[in-house]
C-alpha positions in Angstrom: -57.0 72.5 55.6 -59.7 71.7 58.0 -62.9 74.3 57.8 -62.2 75.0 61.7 -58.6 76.4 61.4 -59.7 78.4 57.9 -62.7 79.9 60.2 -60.5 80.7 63.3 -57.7 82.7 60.4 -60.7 84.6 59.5 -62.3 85.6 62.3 -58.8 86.5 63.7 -58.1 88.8 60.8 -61.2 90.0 61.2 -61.1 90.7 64.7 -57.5 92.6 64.2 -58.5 94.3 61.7 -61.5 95.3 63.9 -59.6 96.6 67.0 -57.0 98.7 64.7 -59.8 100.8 62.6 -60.2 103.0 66.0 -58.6 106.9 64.7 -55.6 106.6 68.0 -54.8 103.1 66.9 -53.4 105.1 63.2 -50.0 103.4 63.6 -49.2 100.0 62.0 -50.7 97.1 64.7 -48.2 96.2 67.3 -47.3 92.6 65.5 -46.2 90.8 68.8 -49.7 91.8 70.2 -51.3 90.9 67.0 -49.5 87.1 67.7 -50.4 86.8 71.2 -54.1 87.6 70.7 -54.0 84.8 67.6 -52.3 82.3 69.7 -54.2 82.8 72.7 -57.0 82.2 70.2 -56.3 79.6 68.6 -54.7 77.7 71.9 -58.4 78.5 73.2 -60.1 76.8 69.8 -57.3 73.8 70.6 -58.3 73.3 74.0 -62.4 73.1 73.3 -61.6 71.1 70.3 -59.9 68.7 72.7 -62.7 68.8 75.6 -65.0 67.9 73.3 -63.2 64.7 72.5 -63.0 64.1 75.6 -66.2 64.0 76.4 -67.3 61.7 73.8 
């Protein structure tokens, strides 16, 4: 697995696991919300990834 993707899993778990240590947010994370945020993130990462490329 390329170090990029391993980094981007981490810092998306981290990030959840961030946003759902607030005392309101006591309920189990909303997972549809929890997929959206990791493929908007990831799409994001994808999209640099690919500019860069393209700018070589």
């Amino acid at each position: 697995m390329p170090i990029e993707i391993k980094e981007l899993q981490i810092r998306a778990a981290v990030g959840n696991n961030a946003g759902n240590s607030t005392p309101q947010n006591s309920s189990p994370p909303d997972m549809n919300q929890m997929k959206q945020e990791l493929i908007k993130e990831v799409t994001e990462e994808v999209l640099r990834m690919i500019q860069l490329k393209l700018e070589r």
